[in-house]
N, C-alpha and C positions, 0 to 999 in steps of 0.2 A: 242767084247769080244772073247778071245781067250783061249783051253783049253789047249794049249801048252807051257812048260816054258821055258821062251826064257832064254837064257846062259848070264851070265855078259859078254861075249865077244859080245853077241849081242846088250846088252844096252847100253858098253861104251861109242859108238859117238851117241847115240839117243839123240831126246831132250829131252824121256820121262823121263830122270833125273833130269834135270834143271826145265820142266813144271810140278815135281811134286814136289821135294824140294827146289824149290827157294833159295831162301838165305841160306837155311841151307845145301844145295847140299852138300858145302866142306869141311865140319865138318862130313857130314855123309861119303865124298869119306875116309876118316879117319878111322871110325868106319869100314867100308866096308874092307879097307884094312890090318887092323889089324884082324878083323874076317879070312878073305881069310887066313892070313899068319899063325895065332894062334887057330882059333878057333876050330876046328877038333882036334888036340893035345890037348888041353887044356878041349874036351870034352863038349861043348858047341853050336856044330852043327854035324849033321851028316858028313862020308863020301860023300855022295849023292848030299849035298848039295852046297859044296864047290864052283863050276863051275854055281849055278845059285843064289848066295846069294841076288840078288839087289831084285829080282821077288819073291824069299819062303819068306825073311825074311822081307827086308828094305822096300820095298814097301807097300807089304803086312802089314805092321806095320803103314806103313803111313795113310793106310786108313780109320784111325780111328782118325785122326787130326780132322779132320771139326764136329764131333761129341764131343770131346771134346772140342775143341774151344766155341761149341755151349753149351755146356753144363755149362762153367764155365763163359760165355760172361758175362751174369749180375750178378753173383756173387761178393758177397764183397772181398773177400780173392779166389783167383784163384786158387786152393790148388788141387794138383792130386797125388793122391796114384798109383804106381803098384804093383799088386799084385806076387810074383814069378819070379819077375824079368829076372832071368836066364841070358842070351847072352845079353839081353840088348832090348829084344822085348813086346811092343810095345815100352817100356819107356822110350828109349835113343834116338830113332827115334819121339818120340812125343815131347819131350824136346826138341831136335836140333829147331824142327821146330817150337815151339811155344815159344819162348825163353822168354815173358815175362808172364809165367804162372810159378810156385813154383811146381819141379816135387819128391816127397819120391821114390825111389826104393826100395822095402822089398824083401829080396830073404833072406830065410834063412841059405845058402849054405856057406862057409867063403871063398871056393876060389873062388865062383862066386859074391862076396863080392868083392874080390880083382880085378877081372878082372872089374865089371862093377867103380869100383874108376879110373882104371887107364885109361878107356875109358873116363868117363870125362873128365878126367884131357887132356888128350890127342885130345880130341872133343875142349878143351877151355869151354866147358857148365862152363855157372853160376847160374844156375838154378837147380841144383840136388842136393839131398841128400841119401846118399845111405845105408840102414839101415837093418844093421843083426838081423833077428827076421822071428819067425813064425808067421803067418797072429794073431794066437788067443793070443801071447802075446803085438802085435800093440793093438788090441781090447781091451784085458786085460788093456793096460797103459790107453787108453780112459773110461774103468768101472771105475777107479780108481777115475774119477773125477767126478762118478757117484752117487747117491744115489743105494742101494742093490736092491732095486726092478727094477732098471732101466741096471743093468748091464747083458750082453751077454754070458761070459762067466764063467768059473769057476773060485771059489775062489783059486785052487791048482794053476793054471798057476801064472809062475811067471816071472814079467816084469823085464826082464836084465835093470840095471842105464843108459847103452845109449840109451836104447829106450823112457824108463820112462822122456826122458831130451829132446828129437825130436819131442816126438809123444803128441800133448797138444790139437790137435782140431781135428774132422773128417775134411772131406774131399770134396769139390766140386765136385769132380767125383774121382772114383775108376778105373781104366783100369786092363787087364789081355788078357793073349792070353796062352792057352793048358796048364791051371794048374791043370783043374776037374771038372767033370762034374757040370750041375748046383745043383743040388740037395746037394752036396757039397758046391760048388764056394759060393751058397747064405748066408751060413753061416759064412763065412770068408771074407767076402766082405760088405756087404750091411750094417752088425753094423760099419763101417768105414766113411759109407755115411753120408753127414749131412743133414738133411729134406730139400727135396728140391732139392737134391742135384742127381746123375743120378750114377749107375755102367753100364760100356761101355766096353764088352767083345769080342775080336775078336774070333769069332765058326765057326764050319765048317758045313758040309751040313746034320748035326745032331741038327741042332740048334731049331727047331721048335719041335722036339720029346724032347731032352732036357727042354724046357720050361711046358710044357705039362707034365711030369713028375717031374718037378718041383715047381707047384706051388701053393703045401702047405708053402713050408718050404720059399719060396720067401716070401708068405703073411705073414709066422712067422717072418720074420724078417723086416717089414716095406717096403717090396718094392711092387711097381703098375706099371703095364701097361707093364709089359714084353711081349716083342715084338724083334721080328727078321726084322732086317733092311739091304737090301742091299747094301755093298758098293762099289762104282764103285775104280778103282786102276789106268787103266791109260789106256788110247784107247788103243782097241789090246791086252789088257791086260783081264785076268778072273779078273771078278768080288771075294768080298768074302763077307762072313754075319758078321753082329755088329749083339750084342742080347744087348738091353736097358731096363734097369729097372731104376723107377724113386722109392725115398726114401718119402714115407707119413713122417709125422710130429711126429710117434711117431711106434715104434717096439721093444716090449720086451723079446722075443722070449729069450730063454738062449739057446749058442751054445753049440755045443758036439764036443768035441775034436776027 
């Protein structure tokens, strides 16, 4: 493990691209390349970032594959929400590479709407759908098919007709990477989960202080066993932390907007 971030001119000819995307390598040299060229203008990565995107973003986003893999392995419906989609992290990167898993992107931004459509389209992914909405009007379309004691949020939030039309079951796992803190994140997240089912957040080295601070409002919404999991990225490479919560069978917690 290394605390240095090596530059896309340093990853180009490595094989830590190939040994860490496999098959999905060439769909993400795509994505990678359209970020390089767009993403900075378009406001979607920093200046700073530009010169090491494989190592902050793509990578970094990978290493959260094998947890959701794991997570949706024995599930009946493979179904994975991101939450804040933005640039396209974790969620374009976990799609490339798990292609037969069913991935929602929810960002409720319209041009970051537009951008992560045409990275699909542009990726070849068949496996995305990409869905403008705030995290508590996704929840809100799922109260809907709720009884009133059993629903999350408030009756005011109101579900746009595309969402009400995509959005029909929770989720085998939830993903997210830097959209807020957990004390927040658990509320927007975990009514999404389905019993049984896991939210999979990529955190930073606040991640164990965040849970710790968080978990009343975890338990108010049906989640157990919150725990900070290291995950490794790629020899040579720093490590970074997955925080896991699994969804109990039942959480009636009502969210706050």
């Amino acid at each position: 493990m290394s605390d240095e971030i090596h530059t896309d001119d340093q990853l180009a000819d490595s094989p830590v691209l190939e040994g860490v995307f496999g098959d999905a390598l060439d769909a993400l040299k795509v994505f990678h390349g359209k970020l390089a060229q767009e993403g900075e203008p378009r406001g979607l990565i920093g200046p700073r970032d530009v010169g090491i995107l494989w190592e902050r973003h793509l990578l970094n986003s990978a290493a959260i594959v094998p947890f959701v893999r794991e997570a949706t392995e024995r599930r009946q419906f493979k179904t994975v929400a991101d939450i804040g989609s933005g640039g396209g992290f974790p969620g374009l990167v976990a799609a490339a590479m798990l292609p037969d898993r069913v991935f929602t992107l929810v960002e409720p931004m319209e041009r970051r709407c537009e951008w992560l459509g045409e990275c699909v389209e542009a990726m070849g992914l068949r496996n995305v759908v990409v869905v403008r909405a705030r995290a508590e009007e996704v929840i809100a379309a799922l109260d809907e098919r709720q009884p009133a004691a059993k629903r999350h949020v408030k009756a005011s939030v109101v579900v746009p007709d595309g969402v009400r039309e995509t959005i029909r079951h929770p989720f085998a796992a939830v993903t997210c990477r830097a959209v807020a803190p957990l004390t927040k994140l658990a509320g927007w997240t975990l009514p999404l989960v389905e019993p049984g089912g896991e939210l999979i957040a990529l955190k930073g080295r606040s991640a164990q202080a965040e849970i710790d601070k968080a978990r009343k409002v975890i338990a108010q919404y049906g989640g157990v066993r919150p725990r900070v999991v290291t995950a490794p990225v790629a020899d040579g490479l720093e490590d970074t932390r997955v925080v896991i919560i699994n969804k109990k069978a039942t959480g009636k917690k009502t969210a706050k907007r």
